[in-house]
VOVOPA-475242 format. One record per residue (C-alpha): residue number from 1; residue in one letter; x, y, z. Coordinates in Angstrom, 2 decimals, decimal comma. Layout:
BEGIN
+-----+--------+---------+---------+---------+
: num : residu :       x :       y :       z :
+-----+--------+---------+---------+---------+
: NUM :      A :       X :       Y :       Z :
...
+-----+--------+---------+---------+---------+
***
This chain:
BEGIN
+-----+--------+---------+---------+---------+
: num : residu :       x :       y :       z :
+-----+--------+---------+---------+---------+
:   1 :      X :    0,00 :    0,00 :    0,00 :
:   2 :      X :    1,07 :    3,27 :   -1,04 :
:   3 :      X :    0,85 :    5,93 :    2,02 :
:   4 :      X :    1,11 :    8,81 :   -0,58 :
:   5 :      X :   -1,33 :   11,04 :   -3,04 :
:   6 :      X :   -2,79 :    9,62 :   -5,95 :
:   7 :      X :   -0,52 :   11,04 :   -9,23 :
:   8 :      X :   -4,47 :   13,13 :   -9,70 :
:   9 :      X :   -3,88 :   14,43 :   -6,53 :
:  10 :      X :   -0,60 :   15,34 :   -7,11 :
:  11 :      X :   -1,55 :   16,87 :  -10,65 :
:  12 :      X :   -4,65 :   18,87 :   -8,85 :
:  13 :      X :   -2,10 :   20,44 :   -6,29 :
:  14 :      X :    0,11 :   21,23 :   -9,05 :
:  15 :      X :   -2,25 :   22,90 :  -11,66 :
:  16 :      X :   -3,65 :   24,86 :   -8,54 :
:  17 :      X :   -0,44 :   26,05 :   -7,64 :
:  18 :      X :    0,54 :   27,37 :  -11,29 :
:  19 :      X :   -2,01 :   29,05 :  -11,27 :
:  20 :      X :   -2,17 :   31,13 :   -7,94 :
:  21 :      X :    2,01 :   32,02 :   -8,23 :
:  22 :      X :    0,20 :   33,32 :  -12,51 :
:  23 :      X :   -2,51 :   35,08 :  -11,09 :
:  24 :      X :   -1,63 :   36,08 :   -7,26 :
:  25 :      X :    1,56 :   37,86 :   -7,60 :
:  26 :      X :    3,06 :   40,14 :   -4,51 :
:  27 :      X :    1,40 :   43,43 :   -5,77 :
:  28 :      X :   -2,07 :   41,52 :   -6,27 :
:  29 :      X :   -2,30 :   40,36 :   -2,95 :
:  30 :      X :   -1,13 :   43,53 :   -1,49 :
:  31 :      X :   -4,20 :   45,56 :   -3,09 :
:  32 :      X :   -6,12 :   42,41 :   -2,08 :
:  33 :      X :   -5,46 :   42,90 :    1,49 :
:  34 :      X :   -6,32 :   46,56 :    0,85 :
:  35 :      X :   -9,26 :   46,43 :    0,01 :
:  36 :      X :  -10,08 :   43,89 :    3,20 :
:  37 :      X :  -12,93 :   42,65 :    1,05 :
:  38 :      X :  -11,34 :   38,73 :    1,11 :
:  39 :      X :  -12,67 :   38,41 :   -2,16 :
:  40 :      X :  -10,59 :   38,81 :   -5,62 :
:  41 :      X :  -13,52 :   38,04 :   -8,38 :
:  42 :      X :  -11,31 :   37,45 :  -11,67 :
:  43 :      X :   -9,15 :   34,71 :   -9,08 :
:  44 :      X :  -12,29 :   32,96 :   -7,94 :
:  45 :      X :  -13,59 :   32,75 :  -11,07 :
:  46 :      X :  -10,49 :   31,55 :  -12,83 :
:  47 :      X :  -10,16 :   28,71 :   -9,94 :
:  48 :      X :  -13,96 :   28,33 :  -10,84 :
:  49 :      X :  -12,34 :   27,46 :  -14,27 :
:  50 :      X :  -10,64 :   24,46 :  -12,95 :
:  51 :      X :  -13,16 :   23,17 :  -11,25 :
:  52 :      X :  -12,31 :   24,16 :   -7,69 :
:  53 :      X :  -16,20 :   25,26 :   -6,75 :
:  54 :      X :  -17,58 :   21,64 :   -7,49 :
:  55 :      X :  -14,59 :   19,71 :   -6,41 :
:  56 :      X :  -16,91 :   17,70 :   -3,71 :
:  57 :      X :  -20,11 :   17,78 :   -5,64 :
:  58 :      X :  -21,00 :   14,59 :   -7,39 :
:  59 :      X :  -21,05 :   13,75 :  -10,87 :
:  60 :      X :  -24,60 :   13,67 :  -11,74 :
:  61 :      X :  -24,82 :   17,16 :  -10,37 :
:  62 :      X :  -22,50 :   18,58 :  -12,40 :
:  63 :      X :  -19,39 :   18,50 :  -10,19 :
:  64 :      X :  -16,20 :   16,14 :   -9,64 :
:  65 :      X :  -17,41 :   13,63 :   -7,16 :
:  66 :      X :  -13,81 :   14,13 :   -4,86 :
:  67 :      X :  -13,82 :   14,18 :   -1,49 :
:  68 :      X :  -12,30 :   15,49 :    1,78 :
:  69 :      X :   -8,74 :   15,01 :    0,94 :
:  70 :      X :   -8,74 :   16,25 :   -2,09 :
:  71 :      X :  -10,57 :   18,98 :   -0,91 :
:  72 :      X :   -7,46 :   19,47 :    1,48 :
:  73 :      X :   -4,70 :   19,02 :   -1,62 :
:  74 :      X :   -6,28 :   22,27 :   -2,57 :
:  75 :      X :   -6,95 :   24,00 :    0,88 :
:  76 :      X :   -3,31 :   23,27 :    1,03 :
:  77 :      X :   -2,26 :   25,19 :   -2,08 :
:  78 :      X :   -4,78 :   27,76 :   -1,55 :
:  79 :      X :   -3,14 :   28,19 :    1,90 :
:  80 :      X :    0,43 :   28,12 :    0,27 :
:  81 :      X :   -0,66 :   31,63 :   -1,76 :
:  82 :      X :   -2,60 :   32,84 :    1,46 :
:  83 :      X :   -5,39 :   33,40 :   -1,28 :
:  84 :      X :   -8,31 :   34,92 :   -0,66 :
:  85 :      X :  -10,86 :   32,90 :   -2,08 :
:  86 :      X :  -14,07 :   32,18 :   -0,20 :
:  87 :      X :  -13,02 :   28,11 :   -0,46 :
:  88 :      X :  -14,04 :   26,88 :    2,96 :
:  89 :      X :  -17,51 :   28,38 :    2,94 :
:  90 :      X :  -18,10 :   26,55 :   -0,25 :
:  91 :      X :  -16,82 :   23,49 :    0,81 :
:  92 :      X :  -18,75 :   23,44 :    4,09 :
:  93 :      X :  -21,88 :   23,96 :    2,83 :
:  94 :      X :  -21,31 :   21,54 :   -0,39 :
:  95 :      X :  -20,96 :   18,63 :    2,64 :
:  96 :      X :  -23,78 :   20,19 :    4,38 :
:  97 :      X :  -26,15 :   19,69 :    1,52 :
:  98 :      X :  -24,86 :   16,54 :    1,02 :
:  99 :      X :  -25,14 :   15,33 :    4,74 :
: 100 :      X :  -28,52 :   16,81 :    5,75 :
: 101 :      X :  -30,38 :   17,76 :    2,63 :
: 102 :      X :  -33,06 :   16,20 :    1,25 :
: 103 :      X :  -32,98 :   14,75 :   -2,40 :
: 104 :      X :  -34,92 :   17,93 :   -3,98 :
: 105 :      X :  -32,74 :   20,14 :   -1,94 :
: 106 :      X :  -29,49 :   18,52 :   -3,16 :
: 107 :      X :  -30,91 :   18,59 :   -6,99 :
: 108 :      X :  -31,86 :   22,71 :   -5,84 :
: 109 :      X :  -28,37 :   23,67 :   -4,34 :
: 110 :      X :  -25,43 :   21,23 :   -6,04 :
: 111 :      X :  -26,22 :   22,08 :   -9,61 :
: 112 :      X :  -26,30 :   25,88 :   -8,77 :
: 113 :      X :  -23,24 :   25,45 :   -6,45 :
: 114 :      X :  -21,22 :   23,69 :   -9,78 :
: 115 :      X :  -22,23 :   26,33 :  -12,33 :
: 116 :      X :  -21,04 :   29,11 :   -9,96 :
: 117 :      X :  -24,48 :   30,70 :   -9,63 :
: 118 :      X :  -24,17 :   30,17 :   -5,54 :
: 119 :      X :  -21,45 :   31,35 :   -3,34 :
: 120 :      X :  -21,80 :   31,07 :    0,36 :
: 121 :      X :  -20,96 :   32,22 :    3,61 :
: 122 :      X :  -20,85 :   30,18 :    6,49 :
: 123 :      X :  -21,64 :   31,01 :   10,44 :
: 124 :      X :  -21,27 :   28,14 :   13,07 :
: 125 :      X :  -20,59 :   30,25 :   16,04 :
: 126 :      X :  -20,45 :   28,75 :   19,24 :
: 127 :      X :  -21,01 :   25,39 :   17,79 :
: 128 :      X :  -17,54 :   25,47 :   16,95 :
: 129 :      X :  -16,16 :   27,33 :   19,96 :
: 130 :      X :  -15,67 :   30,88 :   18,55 :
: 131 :      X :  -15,93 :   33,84 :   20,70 :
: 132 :      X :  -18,87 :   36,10 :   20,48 :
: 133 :      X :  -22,69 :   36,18 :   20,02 :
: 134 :      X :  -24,52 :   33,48 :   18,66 :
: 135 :      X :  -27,82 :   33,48 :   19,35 :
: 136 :      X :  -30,35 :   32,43 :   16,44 :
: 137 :      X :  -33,91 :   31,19 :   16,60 :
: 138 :      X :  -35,99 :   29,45 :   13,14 :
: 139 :      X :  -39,40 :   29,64 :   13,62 :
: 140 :      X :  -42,34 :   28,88 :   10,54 :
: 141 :      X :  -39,87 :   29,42 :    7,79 :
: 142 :      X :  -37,56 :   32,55 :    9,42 :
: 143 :      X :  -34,76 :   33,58 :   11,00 :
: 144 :      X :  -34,40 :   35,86 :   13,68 :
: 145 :      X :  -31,16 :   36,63 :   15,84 :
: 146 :      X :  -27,50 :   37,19 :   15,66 :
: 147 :      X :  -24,02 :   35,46 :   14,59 :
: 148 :      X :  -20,83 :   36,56 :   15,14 :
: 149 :      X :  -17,57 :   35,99 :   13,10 :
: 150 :      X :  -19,27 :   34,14 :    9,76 :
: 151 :      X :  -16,45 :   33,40 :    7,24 :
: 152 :      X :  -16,08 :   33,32 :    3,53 :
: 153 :      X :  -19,24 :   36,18 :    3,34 :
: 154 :      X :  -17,27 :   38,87 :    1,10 :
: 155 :      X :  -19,74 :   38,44 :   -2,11 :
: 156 :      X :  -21,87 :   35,87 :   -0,93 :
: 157 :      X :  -25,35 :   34,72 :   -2,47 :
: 158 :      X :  -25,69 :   32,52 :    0,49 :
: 159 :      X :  -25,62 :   31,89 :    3,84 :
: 160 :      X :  -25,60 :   28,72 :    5,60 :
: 161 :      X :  -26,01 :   29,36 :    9,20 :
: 162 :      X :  -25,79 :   26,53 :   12,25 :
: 163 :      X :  -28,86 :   26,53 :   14,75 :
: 164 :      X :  -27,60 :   25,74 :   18,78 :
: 165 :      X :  -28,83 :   22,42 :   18,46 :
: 166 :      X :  -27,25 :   21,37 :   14,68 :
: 167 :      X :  -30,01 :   22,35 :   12,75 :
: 168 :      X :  -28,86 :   24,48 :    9,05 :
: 169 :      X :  -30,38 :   26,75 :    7,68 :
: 170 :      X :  -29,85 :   28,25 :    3,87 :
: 171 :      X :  -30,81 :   32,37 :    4,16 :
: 172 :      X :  -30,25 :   34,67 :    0,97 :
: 173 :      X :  -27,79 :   37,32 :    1,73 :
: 174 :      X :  -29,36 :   39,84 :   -0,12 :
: 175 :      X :  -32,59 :   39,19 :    1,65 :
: 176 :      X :  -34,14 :   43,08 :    3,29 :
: 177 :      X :  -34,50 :   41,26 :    6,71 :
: 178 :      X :  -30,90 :   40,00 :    6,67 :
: 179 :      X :  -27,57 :   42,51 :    7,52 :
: 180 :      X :  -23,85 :   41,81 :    7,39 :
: 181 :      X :  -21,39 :   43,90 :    8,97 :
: 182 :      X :  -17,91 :   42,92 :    8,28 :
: 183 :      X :  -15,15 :   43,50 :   10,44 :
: 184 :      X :  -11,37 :   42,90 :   10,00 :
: 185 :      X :   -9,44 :   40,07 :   11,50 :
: 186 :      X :   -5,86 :   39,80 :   11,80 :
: 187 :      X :   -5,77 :   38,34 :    8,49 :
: 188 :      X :   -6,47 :   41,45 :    6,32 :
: 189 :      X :   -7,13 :   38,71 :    3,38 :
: 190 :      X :   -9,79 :   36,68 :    5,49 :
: 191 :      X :  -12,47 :   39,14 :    7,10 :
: 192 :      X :  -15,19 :   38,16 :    9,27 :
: 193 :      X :  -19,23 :   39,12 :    9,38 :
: 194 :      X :  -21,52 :   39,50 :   11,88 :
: 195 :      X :  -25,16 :   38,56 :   10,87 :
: 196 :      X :  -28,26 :   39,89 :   12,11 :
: 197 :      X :  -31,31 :   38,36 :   11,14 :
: 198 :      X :  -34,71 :   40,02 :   10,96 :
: 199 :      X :  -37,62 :   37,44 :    9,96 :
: 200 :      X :  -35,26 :   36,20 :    7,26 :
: 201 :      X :  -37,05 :   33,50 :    4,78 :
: 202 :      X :  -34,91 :   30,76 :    5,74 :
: 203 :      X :  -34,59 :   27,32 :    4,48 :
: 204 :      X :  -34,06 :   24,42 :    6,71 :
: 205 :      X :  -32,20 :   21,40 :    5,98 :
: 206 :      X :  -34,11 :   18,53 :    7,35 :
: 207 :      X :  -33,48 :   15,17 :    5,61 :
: 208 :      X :  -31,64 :   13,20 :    9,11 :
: 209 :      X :  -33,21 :   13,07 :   12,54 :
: 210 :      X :  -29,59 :   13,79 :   13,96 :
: 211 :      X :  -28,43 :   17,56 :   13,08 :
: 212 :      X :  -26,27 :   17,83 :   15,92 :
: 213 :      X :  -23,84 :   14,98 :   14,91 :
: 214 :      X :  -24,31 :   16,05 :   11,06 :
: 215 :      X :  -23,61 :   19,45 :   11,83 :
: 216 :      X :  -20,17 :   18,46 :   13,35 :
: 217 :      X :  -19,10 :   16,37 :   10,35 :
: 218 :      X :  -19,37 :   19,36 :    8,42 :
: 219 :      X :  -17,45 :   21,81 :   11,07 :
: 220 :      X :  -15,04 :   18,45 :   11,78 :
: 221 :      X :  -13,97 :   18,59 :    7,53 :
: 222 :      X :  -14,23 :   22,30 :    7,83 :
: 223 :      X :  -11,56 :   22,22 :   10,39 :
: 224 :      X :   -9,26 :   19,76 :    8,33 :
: 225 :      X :   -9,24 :   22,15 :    5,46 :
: 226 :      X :   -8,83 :   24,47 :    7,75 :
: 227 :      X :   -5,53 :   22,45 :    9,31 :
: 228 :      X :   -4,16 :   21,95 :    5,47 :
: 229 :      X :   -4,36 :   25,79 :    4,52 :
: 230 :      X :   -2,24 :   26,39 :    7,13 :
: 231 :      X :   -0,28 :   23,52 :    6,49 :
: 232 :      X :    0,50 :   25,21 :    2,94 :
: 233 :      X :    0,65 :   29,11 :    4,44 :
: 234 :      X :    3,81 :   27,02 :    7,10 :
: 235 :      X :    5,48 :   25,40 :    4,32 :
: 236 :      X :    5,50 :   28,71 :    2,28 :
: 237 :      X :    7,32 :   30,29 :    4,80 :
: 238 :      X :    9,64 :   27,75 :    5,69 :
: 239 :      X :   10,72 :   27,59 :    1,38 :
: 240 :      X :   11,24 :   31,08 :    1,98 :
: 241 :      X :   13,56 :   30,62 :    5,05 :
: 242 :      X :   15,90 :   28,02 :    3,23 :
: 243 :      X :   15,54 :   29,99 :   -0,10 :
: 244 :      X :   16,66 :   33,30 :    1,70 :
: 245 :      X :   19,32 :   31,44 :    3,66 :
: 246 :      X :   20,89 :   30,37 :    0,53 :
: 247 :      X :   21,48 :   34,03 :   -0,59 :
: 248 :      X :   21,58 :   36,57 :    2,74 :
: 249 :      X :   25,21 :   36,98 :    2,77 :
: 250 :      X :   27,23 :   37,99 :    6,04 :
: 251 :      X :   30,78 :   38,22 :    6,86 :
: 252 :      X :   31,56 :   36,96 :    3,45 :
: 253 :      X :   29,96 :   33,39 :    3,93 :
: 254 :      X :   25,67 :   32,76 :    3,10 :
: 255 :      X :   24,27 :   32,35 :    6,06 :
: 256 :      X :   22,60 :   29,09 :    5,47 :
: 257 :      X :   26,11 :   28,19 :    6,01 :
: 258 :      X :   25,74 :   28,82 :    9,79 :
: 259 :      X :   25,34 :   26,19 :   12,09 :
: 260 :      X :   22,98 :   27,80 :   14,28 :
: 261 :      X :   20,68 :   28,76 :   10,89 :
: 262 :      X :   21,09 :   25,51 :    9,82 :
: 263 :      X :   19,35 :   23,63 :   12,96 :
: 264 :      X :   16,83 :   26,47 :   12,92 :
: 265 :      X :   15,77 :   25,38 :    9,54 :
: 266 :      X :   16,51 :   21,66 :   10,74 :
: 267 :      X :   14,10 :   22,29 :   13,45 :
: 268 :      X :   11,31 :   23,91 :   11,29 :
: 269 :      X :   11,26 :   20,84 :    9,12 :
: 270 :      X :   11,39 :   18,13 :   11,99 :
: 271 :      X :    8,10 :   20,10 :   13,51 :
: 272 :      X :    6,25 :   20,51 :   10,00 :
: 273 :      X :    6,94 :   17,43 :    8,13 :
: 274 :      X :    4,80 :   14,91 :   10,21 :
: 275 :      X :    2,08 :   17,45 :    9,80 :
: 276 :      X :    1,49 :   16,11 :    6,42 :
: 277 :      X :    0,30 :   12,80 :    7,02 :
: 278 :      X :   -1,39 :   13,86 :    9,79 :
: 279 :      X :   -3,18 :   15,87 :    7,41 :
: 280 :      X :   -3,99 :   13,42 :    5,23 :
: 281 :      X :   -4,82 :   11,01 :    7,15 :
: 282 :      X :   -7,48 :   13,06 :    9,18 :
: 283 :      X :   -9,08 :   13,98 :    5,06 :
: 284 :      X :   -8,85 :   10,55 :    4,75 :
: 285 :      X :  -11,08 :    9,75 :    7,55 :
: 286 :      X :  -13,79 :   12,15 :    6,88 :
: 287 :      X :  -14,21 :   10,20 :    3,51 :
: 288 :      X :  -13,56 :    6,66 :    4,59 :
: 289 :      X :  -16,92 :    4,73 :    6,07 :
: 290 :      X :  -14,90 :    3,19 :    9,00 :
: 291 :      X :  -11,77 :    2,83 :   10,50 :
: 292 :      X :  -11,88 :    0,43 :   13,07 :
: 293 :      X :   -8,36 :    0,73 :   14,09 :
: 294 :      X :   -9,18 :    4,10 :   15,36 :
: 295 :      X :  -12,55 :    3,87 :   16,90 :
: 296 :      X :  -15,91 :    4,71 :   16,12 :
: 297 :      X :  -15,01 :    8,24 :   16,67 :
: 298 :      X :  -12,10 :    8,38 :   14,08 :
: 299 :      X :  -13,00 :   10,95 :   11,97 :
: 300 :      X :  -13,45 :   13,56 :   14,75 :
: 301 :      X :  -10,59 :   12,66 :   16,93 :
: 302 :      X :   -8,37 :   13,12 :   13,74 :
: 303 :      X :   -9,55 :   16,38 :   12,82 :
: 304 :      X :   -9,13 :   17,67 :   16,25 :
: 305 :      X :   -5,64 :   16,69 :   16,77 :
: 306 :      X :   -5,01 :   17,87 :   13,16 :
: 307 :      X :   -6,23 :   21,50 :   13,97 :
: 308 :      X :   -5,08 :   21,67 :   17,05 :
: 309 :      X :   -1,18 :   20,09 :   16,44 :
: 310 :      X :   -1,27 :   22,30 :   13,28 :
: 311 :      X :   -2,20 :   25,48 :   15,08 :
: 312 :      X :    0,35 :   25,21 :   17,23 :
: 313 :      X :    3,50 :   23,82 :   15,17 :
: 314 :      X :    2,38 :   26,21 :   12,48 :
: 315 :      X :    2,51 :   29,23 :   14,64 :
: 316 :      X :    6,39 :   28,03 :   16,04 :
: 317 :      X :    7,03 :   27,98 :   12,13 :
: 318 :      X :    5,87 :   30,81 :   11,34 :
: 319 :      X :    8,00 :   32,91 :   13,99 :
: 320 :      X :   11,34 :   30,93 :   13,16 :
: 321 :      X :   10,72 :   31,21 :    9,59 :
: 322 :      X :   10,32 :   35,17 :   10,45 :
: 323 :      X :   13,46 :   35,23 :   12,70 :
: 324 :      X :   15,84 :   33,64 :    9,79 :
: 325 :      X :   14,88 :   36,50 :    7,87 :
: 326 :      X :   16,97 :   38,85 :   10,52 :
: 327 :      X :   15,16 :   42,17 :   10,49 :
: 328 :      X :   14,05 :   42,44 :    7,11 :
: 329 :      X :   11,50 :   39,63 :    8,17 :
: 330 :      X :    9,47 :   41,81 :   10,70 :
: 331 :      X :    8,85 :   44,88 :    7,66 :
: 332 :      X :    6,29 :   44,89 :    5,08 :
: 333 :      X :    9,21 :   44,34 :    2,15 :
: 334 :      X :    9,12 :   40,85 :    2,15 :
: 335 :      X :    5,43 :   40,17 :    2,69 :
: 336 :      X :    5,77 :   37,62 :    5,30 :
: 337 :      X :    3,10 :   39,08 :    7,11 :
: 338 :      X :    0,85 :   37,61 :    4,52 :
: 339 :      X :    1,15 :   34,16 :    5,80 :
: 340 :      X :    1,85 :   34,74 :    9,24 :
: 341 :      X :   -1,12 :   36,35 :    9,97 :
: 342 :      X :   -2,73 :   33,94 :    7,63 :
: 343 :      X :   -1,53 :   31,42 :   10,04 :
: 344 :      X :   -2,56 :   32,86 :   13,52 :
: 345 :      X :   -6,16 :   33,16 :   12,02 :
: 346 :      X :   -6,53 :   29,75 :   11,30 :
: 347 :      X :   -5,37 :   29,09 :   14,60 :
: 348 :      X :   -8,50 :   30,24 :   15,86 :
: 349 :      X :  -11,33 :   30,17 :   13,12 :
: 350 :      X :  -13,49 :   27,18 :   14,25 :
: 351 :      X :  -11,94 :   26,43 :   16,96 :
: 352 :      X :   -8,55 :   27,15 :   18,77 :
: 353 :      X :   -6,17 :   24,56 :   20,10 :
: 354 :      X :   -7,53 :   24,32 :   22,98 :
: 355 :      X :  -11,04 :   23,77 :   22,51 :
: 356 :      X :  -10,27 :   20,92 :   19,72 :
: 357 :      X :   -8,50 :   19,45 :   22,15 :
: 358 :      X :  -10,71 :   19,96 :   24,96 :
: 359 :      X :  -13,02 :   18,09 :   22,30 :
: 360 :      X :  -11,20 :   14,99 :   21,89 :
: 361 :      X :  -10,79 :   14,35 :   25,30 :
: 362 :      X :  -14,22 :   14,17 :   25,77 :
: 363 :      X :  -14,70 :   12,15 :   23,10 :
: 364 :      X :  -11,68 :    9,58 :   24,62 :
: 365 :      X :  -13,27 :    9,89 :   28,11 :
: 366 :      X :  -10,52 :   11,72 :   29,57 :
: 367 :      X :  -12,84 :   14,49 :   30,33 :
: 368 :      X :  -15,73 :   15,26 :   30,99 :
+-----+--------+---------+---------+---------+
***
């Protein structure tokens, strides 16, 4: 058995990442992340192009009929350019759909989803363990109430928004009763919104009698892609560490040729490489019907500890990779920034380290 991607896998990751270093070049981003919108049109729509918006949407709806990990080849890339592209909120509801929707809902949304003609925005608030208000009631049809910190809403047609108790709801965004307030985050690529909801038509997704464990296999893949975007935005920085350490000179020698640079980049490889499989292995489980070797709770064990290890290591990274860089790494020349602010807000988004782990202890009975 091969413990490796498929050569398609491979080929997807490469044709995504030809065309992000084309079409997301240094002085794009930087009047990206001006604008604070999180949301570059011509980018989307040329990923759109490839295929990227239907990558988990069956064949006989007009999409690819992938799954989770290779869902997370391309978070990864995606995360490599720190490109903002409204990816995750796609990909979140495209498994919600699938998951909880019933068949006319899934022959309503998927099509639309594959041709492009939905985009959407996605709010799961406390469910996931993110600061701020979440409080949302459905009621004959509408939505009334508030959520905090929604991703991916920058030029959203849709929302899909997470009820306390699992329930989703579809709401238009460009509904009168609904109103989004974005705010920046850390990441000036990757905004957040605050919703308010006023009697919104809302749609409910209703085809399972268990929301609450649906809704978390959507927020557990979310949080894998989530884990291999900042896998890519870590290994980024690290190529730029070596690359840079190759040809900063001092005292007449490159420093790479340092001994203490050289176990700094030692030690940034060491931490990030075994993030990789644990990556994969975690997509892998969201697809896969069972893995008995891991328990029935597999797939949600391995996307906490994949989030969680990935937050951390990722952040370590991201300040070494910064460090190697002398001072030049701290200014706005370089663009480091990019990624290491793309970094600290995946850290948090869905979830910090702590609560995912917090999470799988529960779910091992080691807490309660």
């Amino acid at each position: 058995m091969e413990f490796a991607l498929t050569e398609e896998q491979r080929l997807l990751d490469a044709t995504l990442r030809g065309f992000l270093a084309e079409h997301l070049p240094m002085e794009r981003l930087r009047a990206l992340a001006e604008t604070g919108t999180g949301f570059d049109e011509p980018l989307w729509q040329g990923l759109c192009e490839l295929g990227l918006q239907g990558l988990l949407i069956p064949e006989r709806f007009g999409g690819s009929g992938l799954g989770v990990l290779d869902a997370a080849v391309a978070a990864e890339a995606l995360g490599a350019a720190v490109a903002p592209v409204p990816f995750l909120g796609l990909a979140m509801a495209t498994l919600a759909v699938l998951r909880v929707g019933t068949p006319a809902q899934q022959d309503l949304w998927l099509p639309r989803i594959a041709d492009s003609e939905a985009l959407f925005g996605v709010g799961f608030g406390g469910l996931a363990g993110q600061t701020g208000e979440t409080r949302v009631t459905f009621a004959d049809g509408h939505l009334t109430g508030r959520v905090s910190g929604a991703v991916d809403c920058g030029m959203c047609s849709h929302l899909l928004v997470v009820l306390a108790d699992g329930q989703m709801v579809i709401v238009p965004a460009d509904d009168p009763g609904v109103r989004m307030t974005p705010r920046h985050s850390l990441d000036r690529t990757t905004p957040v919104t605050d919703l308010a909801f006023d009697a919104a038509p809302a749609e409910l997704l209703s085809a399972v009698n268990a929301p609450l464990e649906n809704a978390l296999r959507v927020l557990d893949a979310g949080r894998v892609l989530v884990a291999a975007g900042t896998l890519g935005a870590a290994q980024t920085m690290l190529d730029r560490a070596v690359d840079f350490a190759k040809q900063r000179v001092q005292f007449g020698r490159v420093i790479g040729s340092f001994q203490g640079v050289k176990y700094m980049l030692a030690d940034m490889v060491t931490m990030l490489e075994p993030c990789r499989g644990l990556v994969w292995y975690a997509a892998h489980a969201q697809d896969a019907q069972a893995l008995p070797d891991m328990g029935p709770h597999a797939a949600r064990l391995t996307a906490c500890h994949a989030k969680a290890h990935l937050g951390d290591v990722a952040r370590e990274v991201s300040r070494m990779a910064t460090e190697a860089h002398g001072g030049m790494g701290f200014t706005d020349l370089l663009g480091l920034h990019f990624w290491f602010k793309r970094i600290a807000f995946n850290r948090q988004i869905l979830g910090g380290p702590e609560r995912c782990r917090e999470e799988a202890a529960i779910l091992q009975g080691w807490a309660t």
